[in-house]
VEXBA-639490 format. One record per atom (N, C-alpha, C, O): residue in one letter; x, y, z. Coordinates in pm, whole numbers, plus 50000, padded with zeros to 5 digits. Layout:
# residues N
AXYZ ...
***
This chain:
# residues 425
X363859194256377 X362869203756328 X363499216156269 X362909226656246 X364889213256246 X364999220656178 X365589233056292 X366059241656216 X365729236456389 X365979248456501 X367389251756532 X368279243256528 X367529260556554 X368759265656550 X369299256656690 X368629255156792 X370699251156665 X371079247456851 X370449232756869 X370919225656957 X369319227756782 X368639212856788 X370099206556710 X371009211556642 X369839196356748 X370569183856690 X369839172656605 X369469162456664 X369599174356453 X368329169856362 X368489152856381 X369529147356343 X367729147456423 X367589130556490 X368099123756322 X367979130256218 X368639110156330 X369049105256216 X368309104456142 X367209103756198 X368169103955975 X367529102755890 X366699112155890 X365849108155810 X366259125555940 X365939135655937 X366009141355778 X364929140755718 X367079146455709 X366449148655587 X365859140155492 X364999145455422 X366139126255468 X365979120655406 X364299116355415 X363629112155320 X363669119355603 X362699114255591 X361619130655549 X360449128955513 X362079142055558 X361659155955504 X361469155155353 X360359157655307 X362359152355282 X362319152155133 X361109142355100 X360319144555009 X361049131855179 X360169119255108 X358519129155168 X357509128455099 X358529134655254 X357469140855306 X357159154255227 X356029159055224 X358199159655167 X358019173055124 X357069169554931 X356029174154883 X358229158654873 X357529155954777 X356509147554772 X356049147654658 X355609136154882 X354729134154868 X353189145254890 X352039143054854 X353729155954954 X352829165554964 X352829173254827 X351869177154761 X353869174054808 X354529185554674 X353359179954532 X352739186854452 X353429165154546 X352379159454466 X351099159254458 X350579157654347 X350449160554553 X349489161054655 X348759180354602 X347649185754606 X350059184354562 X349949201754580 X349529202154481 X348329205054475 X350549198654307 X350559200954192 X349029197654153 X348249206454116 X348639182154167 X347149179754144 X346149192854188 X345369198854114 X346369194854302 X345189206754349 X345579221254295 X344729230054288 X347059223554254 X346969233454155 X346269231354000 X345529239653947 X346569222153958 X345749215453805 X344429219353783 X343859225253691 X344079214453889 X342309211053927 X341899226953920 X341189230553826 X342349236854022 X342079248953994 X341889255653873 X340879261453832 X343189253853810 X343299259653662 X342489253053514 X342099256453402 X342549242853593 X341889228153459 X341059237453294 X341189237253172 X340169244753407 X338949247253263 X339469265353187 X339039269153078 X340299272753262 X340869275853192 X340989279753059 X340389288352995 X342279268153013 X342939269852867 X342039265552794 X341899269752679 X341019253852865 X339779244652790 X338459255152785 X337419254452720 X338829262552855 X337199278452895 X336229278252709 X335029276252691 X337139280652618 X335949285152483 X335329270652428 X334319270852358 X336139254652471 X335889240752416 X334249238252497 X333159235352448 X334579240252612 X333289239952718 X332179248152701 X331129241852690 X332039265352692 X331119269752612 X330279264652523 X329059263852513 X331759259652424 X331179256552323 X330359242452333 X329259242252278 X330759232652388 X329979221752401 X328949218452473 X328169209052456 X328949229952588 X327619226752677 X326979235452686 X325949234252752 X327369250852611 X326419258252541 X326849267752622 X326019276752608 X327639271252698 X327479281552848 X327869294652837 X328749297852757 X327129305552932 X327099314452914 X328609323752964 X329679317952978 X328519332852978 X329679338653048 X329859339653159 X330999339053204 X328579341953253 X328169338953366 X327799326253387 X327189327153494 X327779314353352 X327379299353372 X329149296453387 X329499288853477 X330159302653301 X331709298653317 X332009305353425 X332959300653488 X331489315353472 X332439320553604 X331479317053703 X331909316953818 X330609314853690 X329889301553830 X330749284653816 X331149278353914 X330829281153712 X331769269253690 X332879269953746 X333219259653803 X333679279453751 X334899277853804 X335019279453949 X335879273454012 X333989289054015 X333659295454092 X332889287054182 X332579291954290 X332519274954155 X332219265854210 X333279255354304 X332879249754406 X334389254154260 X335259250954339 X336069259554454 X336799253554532 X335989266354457 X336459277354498 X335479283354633 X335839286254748 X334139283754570 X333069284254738 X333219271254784 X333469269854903 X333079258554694 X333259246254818 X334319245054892 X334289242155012 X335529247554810 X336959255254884 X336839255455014 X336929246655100 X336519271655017 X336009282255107 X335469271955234 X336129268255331 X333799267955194 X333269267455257 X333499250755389 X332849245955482 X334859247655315 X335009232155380 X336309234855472 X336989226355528 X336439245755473 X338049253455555 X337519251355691 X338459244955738 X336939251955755 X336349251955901 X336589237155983 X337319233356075 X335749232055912 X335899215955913 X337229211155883 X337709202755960 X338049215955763 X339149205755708 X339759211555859 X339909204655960 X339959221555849 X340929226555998 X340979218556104 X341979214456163 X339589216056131 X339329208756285 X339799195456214 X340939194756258 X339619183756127 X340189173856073 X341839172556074 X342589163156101 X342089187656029 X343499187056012 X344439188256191 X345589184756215 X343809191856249 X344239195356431 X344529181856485 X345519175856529 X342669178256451 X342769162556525 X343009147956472 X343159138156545 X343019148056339 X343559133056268 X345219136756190 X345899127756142 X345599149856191 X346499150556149 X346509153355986 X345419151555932 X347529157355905 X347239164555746 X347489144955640 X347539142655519 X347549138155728 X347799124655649 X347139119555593 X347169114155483 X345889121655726 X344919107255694 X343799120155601 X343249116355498 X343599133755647 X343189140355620 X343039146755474 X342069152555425 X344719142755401 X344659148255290 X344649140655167 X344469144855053 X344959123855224 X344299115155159 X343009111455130 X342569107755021 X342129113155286 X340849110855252 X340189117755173 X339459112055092 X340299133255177 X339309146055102 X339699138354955 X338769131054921 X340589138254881 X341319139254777 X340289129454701 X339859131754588 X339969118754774 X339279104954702 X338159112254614 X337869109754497 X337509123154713 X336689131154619 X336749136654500 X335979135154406 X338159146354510 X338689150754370 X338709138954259 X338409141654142 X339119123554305 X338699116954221 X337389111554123 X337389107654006 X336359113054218 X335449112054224 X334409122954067 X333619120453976 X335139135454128 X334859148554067 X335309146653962 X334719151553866 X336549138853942 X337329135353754 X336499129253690 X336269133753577 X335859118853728 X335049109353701 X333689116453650 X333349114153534 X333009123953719 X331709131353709 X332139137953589 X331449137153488 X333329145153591 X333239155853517 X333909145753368 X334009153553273 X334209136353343 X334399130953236 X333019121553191 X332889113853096 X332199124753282 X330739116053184 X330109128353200 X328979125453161 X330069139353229 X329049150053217 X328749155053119 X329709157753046 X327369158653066 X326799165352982 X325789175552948 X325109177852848 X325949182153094 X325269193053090 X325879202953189 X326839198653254 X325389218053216 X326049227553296 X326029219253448 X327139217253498 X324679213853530 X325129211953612 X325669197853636 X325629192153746 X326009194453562 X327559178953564 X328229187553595 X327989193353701 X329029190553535 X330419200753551 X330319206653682 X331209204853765 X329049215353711 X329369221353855 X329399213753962 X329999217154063 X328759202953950 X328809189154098 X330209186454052 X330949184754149 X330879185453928 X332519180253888 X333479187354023 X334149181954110 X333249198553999 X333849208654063 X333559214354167 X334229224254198 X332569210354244 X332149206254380 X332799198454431 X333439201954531 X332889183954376 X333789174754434 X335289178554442 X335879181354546 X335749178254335 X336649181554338 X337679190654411 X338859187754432 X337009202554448 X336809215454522 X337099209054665 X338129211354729 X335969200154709 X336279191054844 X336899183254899 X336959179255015 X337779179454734 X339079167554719 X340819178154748 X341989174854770 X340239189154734 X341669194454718 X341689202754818 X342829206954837 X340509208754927 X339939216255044 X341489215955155 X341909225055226 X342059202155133 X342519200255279 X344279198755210 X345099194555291 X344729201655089 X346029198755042 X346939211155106 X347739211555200 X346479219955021 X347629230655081 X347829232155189 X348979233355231 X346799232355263 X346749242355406 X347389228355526 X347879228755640 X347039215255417 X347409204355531 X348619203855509 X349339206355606 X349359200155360 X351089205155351 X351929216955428 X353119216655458 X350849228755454 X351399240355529 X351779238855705 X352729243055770 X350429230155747 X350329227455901 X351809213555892 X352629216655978 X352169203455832 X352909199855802 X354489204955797 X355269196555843 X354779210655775 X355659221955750 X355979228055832 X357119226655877 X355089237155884 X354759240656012 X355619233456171 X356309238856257 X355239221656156 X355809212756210 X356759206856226 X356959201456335 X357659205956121 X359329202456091 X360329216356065 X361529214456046 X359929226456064 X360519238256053 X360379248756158 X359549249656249 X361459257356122 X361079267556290 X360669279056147 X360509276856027 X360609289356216 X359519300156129 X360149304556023 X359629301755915 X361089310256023 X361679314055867 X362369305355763 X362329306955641 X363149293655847 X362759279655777 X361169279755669 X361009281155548 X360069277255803 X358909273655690 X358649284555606 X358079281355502 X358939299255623 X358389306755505 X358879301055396 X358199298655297 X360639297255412 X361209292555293 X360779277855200 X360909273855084 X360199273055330 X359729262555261 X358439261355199 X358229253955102 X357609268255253 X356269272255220 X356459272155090 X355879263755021 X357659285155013 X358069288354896 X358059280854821 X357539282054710 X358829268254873 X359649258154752 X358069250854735 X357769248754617 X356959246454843 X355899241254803 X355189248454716 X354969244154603 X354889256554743 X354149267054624 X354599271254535 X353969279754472 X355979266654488 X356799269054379 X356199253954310 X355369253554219 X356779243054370 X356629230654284 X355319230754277 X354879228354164 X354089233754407 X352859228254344 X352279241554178 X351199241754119 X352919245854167 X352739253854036 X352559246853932 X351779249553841 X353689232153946 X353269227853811 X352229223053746 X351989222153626 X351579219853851 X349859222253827 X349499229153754 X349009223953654 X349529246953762 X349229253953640 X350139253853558 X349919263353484 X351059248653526 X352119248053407 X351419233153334 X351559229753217 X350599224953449 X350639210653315 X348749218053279 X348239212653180 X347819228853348 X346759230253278 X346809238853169 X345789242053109 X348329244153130 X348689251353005 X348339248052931 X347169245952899 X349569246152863 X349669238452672 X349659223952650 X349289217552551 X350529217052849 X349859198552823 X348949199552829 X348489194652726 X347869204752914 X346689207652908 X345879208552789 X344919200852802 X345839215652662 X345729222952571 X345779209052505 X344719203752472 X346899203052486 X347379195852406 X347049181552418 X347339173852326 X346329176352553 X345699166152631 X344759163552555 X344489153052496 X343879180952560 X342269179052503 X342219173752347 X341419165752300 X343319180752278 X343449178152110 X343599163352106 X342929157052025 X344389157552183 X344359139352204 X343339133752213 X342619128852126 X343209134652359 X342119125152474 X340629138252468 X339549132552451 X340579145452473 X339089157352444 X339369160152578 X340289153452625 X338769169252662 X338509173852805 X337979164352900 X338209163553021 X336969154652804 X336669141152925 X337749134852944 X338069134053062 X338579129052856 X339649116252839 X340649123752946 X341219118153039 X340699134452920 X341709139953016 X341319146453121 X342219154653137 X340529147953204 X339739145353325 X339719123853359 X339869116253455 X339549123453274 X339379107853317 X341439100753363 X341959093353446 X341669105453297 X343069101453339 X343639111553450 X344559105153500 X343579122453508 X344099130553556 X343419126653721 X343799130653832 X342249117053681 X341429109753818 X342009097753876 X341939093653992 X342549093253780 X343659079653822 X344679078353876 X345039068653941 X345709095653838 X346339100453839 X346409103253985 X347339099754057 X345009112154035 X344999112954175 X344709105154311 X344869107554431 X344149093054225 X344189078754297 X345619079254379 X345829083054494 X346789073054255 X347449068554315 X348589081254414 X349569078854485 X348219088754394 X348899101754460 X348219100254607 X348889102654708 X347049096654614 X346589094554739 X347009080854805 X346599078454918 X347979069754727 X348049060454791 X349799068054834 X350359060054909 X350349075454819 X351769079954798 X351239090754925 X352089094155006 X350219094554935 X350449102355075 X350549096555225 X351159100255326 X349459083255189 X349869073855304 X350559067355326 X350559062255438 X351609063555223 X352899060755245 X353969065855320 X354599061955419 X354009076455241 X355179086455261 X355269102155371 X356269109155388 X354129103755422 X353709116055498 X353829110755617 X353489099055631 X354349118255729 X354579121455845 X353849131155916 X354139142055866 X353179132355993 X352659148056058 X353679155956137 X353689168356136 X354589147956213 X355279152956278 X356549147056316 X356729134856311 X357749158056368 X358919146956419 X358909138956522 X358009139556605 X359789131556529 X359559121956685 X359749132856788 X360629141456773 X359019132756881 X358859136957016 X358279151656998 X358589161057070 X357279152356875 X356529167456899 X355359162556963 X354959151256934 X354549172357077 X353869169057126 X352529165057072 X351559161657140 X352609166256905 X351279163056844 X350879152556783 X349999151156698 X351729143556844 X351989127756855 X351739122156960 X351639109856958 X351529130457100 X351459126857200 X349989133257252 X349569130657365 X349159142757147 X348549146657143 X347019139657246 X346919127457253 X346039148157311 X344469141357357 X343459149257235 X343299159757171 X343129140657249 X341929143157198 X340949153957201 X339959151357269 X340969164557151 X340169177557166 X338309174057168 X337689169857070 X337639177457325 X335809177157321 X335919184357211 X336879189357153 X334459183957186 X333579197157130 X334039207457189 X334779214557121 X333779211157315 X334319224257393 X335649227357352 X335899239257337 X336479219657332 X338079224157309 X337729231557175 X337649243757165 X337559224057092 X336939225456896 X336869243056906 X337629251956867 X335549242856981 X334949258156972 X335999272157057 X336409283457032 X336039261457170 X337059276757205 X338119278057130 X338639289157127 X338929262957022 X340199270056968 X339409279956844 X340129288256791 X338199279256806 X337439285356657 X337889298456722 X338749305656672 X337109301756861 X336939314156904 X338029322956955 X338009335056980 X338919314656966 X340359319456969 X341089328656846 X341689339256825 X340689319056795 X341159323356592 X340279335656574 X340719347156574 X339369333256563 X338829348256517 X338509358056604 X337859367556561 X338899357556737 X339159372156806 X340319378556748 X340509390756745 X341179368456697 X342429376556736 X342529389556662 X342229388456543 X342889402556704 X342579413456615 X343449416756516 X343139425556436 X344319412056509 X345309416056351 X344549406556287 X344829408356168 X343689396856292 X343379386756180 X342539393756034 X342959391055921 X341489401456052 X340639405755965 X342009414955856 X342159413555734 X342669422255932 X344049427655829 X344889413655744 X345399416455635 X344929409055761 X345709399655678 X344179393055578 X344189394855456 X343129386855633 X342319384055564 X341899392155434 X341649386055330 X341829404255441 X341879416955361 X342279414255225 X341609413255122 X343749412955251 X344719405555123 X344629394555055 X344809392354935 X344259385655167 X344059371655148 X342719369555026 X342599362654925 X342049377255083 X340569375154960 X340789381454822 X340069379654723 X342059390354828 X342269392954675 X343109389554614 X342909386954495 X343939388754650 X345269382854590 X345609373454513 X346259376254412 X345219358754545 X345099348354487 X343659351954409 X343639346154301 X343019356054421 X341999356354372 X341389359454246 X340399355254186 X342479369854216 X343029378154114 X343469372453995 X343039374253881 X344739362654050 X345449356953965 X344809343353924 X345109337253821 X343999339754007 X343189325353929 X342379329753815 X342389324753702 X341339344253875 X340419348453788 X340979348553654 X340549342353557 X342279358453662 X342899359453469 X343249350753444 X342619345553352 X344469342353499 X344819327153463 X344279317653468 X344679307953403 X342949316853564 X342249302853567 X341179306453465 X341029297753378 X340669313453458 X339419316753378 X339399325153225 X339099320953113 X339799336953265 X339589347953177 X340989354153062 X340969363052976 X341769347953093 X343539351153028 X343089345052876 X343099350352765 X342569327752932 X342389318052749 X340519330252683 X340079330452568 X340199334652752 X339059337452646 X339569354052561 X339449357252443 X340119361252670 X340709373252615 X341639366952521 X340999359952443 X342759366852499 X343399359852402 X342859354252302 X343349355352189 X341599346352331 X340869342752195 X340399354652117 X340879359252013 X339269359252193 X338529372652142 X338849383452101 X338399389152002 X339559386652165 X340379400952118 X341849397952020 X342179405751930 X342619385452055 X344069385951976 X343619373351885 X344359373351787 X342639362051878 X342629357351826 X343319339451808 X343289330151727 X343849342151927 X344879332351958 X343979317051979 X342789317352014 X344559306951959 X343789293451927 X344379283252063 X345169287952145 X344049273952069 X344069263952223 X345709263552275 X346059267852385 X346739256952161 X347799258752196 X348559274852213 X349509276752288 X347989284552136 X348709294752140 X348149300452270 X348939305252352 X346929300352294 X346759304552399 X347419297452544 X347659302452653 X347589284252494 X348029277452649 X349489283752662 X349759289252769 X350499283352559 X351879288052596 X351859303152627 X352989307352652 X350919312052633 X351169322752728 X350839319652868 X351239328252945 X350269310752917 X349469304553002 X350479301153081 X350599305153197 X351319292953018 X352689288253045 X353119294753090 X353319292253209 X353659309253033 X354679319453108 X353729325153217 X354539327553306 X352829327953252 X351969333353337 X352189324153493 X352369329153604 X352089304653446 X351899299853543 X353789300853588 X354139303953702 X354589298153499 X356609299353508 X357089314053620 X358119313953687 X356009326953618 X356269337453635 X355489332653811 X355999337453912 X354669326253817 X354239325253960 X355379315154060 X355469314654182 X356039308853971 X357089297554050 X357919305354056 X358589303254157 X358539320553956 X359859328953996 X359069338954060 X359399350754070 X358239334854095 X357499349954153 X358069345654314 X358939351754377 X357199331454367 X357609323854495 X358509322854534 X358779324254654 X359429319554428 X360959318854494 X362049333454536 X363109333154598 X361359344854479 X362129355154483 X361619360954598 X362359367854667 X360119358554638 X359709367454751 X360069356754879 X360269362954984 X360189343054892 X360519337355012 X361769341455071 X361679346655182 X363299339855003 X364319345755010 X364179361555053 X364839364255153 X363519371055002 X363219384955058 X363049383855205 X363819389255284 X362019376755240 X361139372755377 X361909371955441 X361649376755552 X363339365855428 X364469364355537 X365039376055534 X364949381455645 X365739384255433 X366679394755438 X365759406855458 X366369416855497 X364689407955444 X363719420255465 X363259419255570 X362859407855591 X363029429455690 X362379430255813 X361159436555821 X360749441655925 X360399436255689 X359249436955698 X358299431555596 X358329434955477 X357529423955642 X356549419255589 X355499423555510 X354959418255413 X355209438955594 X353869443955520 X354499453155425 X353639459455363 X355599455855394 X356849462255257 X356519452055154 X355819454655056 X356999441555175 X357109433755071 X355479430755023 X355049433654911 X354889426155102 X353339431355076 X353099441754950 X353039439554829 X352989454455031 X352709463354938 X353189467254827 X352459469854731 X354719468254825 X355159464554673 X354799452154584 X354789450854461 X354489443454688 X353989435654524 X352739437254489 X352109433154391 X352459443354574 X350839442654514 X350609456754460 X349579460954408 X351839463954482 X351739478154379 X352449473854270 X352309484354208 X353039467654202 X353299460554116 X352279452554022 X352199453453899 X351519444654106 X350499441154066 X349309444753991 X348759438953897 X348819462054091 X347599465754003 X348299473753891 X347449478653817 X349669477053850 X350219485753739 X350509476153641 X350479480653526 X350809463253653 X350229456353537 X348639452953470 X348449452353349 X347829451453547 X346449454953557 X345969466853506 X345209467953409 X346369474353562 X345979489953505 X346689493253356 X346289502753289 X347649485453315 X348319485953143 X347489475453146 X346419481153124 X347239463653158 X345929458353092 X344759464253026 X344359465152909 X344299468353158 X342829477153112 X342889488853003 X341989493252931 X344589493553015 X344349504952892 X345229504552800 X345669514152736 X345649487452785 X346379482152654 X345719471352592 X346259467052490 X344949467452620 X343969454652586 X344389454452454 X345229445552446 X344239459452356 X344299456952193 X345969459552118 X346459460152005 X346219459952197 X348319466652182 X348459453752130 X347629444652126 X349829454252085 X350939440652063 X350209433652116 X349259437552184 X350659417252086 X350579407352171 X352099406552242 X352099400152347 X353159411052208 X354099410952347 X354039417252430 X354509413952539 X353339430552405 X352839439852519 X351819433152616 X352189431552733 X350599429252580 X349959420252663 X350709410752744 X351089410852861 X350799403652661 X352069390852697 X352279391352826 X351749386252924 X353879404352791 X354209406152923 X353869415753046 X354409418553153 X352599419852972 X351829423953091 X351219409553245 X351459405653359 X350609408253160 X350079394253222 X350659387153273 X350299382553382 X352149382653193 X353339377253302 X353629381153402 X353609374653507 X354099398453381 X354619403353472 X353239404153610 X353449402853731 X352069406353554 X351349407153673 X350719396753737 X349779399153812 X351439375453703 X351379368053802 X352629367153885 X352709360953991 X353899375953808 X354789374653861 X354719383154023 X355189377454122 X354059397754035 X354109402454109 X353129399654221 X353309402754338 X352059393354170 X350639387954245 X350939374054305 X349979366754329 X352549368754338 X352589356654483 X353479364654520 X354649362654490 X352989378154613 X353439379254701 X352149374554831 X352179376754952 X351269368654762 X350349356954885 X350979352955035 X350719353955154 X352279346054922 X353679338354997 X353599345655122 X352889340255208 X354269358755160 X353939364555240 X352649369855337 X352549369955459 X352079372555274 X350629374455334 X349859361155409 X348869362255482 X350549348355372 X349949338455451 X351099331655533 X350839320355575 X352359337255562 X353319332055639 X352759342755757 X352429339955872 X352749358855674 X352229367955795 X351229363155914 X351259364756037 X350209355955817 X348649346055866 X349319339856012 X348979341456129 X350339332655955 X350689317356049 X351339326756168 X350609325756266 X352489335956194 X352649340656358 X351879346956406 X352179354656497 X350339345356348 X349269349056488 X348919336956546 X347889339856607 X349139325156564 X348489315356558 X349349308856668 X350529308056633 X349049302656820 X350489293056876 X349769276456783 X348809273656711 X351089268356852 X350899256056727 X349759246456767 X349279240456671 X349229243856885 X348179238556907 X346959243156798 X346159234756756 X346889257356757 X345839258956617 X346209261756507 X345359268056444 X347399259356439 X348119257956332 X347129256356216 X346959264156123 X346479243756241 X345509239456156 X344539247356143 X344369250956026 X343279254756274 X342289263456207 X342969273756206 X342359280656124 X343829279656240 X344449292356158 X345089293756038 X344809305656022 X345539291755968 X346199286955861 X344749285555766 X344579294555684 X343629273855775 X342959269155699 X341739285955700 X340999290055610 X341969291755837 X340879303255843 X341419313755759 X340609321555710 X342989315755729 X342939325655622 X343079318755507 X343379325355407 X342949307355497 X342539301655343 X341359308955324 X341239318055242 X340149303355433 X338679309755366 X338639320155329 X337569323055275 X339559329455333 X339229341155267 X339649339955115 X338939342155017 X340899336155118 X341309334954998 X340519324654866 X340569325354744 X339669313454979 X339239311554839 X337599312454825 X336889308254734 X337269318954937 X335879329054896 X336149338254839 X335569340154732 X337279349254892 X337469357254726 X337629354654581 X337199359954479 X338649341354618 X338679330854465 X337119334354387 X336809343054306 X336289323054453 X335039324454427 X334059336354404 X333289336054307 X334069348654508 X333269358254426 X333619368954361 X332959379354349 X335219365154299 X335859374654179 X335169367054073 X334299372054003 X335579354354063 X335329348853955 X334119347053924 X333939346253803 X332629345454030 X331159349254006 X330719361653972 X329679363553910 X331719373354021 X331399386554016 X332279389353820 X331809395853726 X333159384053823 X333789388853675 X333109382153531 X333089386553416 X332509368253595 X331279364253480 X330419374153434 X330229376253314 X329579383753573 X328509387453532 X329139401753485 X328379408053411 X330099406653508 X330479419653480 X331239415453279 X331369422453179 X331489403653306 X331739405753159 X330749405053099 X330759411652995 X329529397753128 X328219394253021 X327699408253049 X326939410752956 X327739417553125 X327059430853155 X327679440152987 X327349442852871 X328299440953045 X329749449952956 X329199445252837 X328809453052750 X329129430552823 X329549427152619 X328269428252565 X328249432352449 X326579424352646 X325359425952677 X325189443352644 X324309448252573 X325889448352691 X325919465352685 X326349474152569 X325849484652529 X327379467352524 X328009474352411 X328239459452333 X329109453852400 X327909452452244 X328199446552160 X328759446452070 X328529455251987 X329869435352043 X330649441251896 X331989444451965 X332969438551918 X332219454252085 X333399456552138 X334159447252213 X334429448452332 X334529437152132 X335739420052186 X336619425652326 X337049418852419 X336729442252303 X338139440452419 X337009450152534 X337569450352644 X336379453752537 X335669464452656 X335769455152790 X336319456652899 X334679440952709 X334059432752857 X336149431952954 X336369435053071 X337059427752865 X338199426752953 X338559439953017 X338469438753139 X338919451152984 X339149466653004 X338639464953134 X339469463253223 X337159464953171 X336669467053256 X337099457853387 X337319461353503 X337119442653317 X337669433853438 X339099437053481 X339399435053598 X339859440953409 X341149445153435 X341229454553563 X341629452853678 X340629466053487 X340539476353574 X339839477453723 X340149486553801 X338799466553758 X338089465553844 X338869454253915 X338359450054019 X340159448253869 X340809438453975 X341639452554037 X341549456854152 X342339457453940 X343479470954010 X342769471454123 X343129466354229 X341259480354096 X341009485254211 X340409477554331 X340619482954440 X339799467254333 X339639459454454 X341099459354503 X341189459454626 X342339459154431 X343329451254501 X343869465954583 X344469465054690 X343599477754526 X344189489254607 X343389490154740 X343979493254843 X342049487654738 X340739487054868 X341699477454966 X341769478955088 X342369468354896 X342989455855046 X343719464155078 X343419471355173 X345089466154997 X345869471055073 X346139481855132 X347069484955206 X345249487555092 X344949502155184 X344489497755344 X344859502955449 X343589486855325 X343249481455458 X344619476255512 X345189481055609 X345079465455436 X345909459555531 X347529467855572 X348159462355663 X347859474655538 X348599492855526 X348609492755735 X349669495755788 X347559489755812 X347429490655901 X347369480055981 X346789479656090 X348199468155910 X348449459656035 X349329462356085 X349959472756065 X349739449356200 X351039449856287 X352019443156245 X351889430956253 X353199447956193 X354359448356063 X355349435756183 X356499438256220 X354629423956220 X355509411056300 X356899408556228 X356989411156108 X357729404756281 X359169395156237 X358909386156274 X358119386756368 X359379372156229 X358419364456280 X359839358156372 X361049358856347 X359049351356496 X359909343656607 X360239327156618 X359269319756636 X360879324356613 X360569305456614 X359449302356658 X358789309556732 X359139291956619 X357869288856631 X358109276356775 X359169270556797 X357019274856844 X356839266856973 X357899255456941 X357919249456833 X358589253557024 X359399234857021 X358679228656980 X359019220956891 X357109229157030 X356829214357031 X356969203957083 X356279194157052 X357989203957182 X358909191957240 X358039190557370 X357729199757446 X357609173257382 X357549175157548 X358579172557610 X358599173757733 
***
């Protein structure tokens, strides 16, 4: 498992790698799926007529089913383990490819992304409890990293392959293949995934009543540093889906003018800047002895690209550019904020802790991106004619939600984190 002083049982890495990249695969799809409509955001408008607020309920739709299936995937993920768990949800995401490649109206697309939403509910957080499990604690931050580094390429293939899919195959053809795609990724998780090493006790595991279920829920959310980390958790990621998953391809259209491919290769550097973003802050996590530092600098980093957003909107396009880069680059410092998540937690609730500060993160997902629909149709509804205002305003109104977290979370308890339980019986 990886512990300092353990002696790693034979075939130990070899059987980690086959486990790391069948999850790693497992990851990239459920990054895709997030970003999907995106670079495709003005093709969809345009074809199913939708409003500005009908696109940020569309996206925003995966993101509350997200949210709202974290409770459950948790308890799934405790007691069947992240195997059977992250194969089964996933069948849905297939399901959701399918819907969303015969759909022809607003609500096709949102049941698309419902499903889908419920197909990808249990990937990360089940790769994380995973992880969790073969690593002692600063091990998994690092590894956490390298997963959330590779599952990136997810938003690197809803870029410009992306972009460049639709000009081929249209947005159905490529939804329809990207469903096949996740078929067999789900036959590669039951292959290749492990929950645990030989002789962790969650192999040897009983069976949790109902009564067990609820007191571990009620465990989780007493604990009082939790609502401080949640804080972050609901903006952070939240942030960076909103501009990159949603709102990055329509600004770029509207205001600079930019067309499917040009818009996807900034898209590109946006999603390239979140994989060097991951890898630079996991490495920190070890040599830095504090957590809520690295925190706050990135996320003061964060709203000062934001804040030159809001009051550069019409500048260069390299000024933008690398605004936007620079501010997915500084916005995964998540990385941290959800390793922070995991040493409140002992490993018997790995799973609903872990999956409980997901819900924040992707209910914030969800009501940035419901809340930035209607604030852009407000804005453009308000002043018409002005292409860059409706963004100005969204810009400026991420800065400041993101200063409200961390002002909150400013006052947690600044942990190092400790090895994590043996595990061993």
């Amino acid at each position: 498992m990886d512990e300092a002083g353990e002696r790693r049982p034979e075939g130990w890495r070899a059987t980690v790698i086959r486990i790391f990249l069948c999850l790693g695969l497992a990851a990239i799809l459920s990054q895709f799926f997030r970003s999907a409509t995106g670079v495709i955001a003005p093709e969809l408008m345009r074809d199913l007529a939708l409003s500005a607020s009908e696109m940020g309920m569309l996206t925003a739709a995966f993101f509350l089913t997200f949210a709202l299936t974290q409770i459950p995937t948790g308890i799934l993920l405790d007691r069947y383990g992240s195997r059977l768990t992250i194969a089964g949800t996933m069948l849905f995401a297939v399901a959701g490819s399918i819907v969303f490649f015969l759909a022809e109206t607003y609500w096709h697309v949102v049941l698309a992304r419902v499903l889908i939403g419920i197909g990808c509910a249990g990937v990360m957080m089940g790769g994380f409890v995973v992880l969790a499990r073969w690593f002692d604690a600063r091990s998994f931050t690092m590894t956490m990293g390298w997963m959330i580094a590779l599952s990136n390429a997810g938003n690197l293939l809803a870029t410009t392959p992306m972009a460049l899919a639709t000009e081929w195959l249209g947005w159905r053809g490529t939804f329809l293949v990207m469903g096949l795609v996740t078929l067999a990724v789900v036959l590669a998780v039951l292959a290749g995934v492990r929950d645990a090493p030989p002789g962790h006790q969650f192999l040897a595991r009983k069976r949790e009543s109902g009564a067990d279920i609820w007191a571990g829920l009620k465990a989780v959310f007493r604990n009082p540093q939790l609502p401080y980390i949640l804080a972050p958790g609901f903006v952070t990621y939240a942030c960076t889906i909103t501009v990159l998953g949603l709102w990055a391809a329509p600004f770029l259209h509207d205001v600079h003018g930019l067309e499917g491919v040009e818009r996807g290769n900034i898209l590109l550097g946006m999603s390239l800047a979140i994989i060097a973003g991951t890898l630079i802050y996991s490495p920190l996590d070890r040599r830095i002895q504090s957590r809520r530092k690295l925190v706050l600098a990135g996320g003061g980093g964060s709203m000062a690209c934001l804040a030159g957003l809001a009051m550069f909107a019409e500048s260069s396009l390299w000024l933008v550019a690398a605004l936007l880069i620079g501010f997915t680059l500084f916005n995964t410092y998540n990385v941290i904020v959800v390793a922070h998540g995991r040493t409140l937690f002992p490993d018997h609730l790995v799973g609903r802790g872990i999956t409980t500060v997901n819900i924040a993160v992707q209910t914030g997902a969800a009501a940035l991106q419901m809340a930035s629909g209607v604030l852009i149709g407000f804005v453009a509804a308000s002043v018409p004619g002005a292409a860059d205002l409706p963004y100005r305003f969204l810009f400026a109104a991420l800065a400041v939600v993101t200063l409200l977290a961390l002002a909150y979370y400013a006052r947690a308890e600044d942990r190092v984190p400790q090895p994590l339980s043996q595990g061993r019986n």
